[in-house]
C-alpha positions in Angstrom: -12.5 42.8 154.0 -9.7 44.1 152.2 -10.1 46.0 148.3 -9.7 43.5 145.5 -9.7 46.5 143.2 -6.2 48.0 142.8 -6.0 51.3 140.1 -2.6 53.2 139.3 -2.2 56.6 140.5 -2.9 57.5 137.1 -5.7 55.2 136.9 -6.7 57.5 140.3 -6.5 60.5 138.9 -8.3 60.2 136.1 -11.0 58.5 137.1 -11.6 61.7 139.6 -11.3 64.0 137.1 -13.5 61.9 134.7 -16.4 61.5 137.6 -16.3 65.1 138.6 -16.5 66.7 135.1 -19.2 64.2 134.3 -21.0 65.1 137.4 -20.7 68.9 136.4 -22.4 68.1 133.4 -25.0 66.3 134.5 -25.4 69.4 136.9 -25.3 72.0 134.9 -27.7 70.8 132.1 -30.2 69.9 135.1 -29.9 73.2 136.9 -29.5 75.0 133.5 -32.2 73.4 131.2 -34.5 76.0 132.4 -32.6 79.1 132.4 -34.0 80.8 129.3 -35.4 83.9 130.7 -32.0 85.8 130.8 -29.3 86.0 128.2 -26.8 86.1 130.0 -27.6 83.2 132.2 -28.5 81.1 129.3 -25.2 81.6 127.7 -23.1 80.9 130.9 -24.8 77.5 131.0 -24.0 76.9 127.6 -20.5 77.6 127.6 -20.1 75.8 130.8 -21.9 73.0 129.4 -19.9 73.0 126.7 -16.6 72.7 128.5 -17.4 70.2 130.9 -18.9 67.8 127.8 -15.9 68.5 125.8 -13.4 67.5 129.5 -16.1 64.4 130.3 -15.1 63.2 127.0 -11.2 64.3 127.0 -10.8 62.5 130.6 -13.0 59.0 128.9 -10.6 58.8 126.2 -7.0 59.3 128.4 -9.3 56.0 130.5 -9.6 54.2 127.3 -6.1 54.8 126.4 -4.5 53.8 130.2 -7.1 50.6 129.8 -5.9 49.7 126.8 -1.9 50.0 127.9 -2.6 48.3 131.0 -4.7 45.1 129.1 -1.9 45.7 126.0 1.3 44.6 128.6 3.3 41.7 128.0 3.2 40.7 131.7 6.0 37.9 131.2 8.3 39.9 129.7 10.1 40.2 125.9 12.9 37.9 127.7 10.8 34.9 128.7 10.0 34.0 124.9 12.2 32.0 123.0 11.5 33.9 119.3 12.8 37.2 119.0 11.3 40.6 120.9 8.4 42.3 119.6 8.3 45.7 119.0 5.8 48.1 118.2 5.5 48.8 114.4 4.9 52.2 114.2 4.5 55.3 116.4 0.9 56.3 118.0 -0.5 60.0 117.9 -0.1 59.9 121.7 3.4 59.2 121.8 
């Protein structure tokens, strides 16, 4: 049976990134949880927790925004409509 579900390189690559930083969470705050009898341990956990929250939810909003281009495209094209083009109004903070 062939794949029905077809993702953009882009699509690819963050979806990786987005499963593996989630998976390093979920990881670290499991293996971590427990980890108060040295200070030093404790705070590696922390800051490592804290980085791989701060990418799970970096890599979920660069999906959100290739989602929302991708569902946004005008798949017939400006050229196929009989009024005039439209264009964006104004700029986005990610360009």
């Amino acid at each position: 049976m062939a794949s029905v579900i077809r993702i953009s390189r882009k699509g690819w690559h963050t979806l990786l990134n987005f499963l593996f930083h989630t998976g390093l969470t979920f990881g670290v705050f499991a293996g971590g949880i427990n980890q108060i009898h040295f200070p030093l341990v404790c705070q590696i956990v922390g800051i490592v927790l804290h980085y791989a929250s701060l990418s799970t939810m970096l890599w979920l909003a660069f999906t959100a925004r290739n989602i929302c281009k991708d569902v946004c495209k005008d798949p017939l094209g400006a050229q196929d409509r009989s009024g005039p083009a439209q264009k964006c109004s104004k700029a986005t903070i990610l360009g």
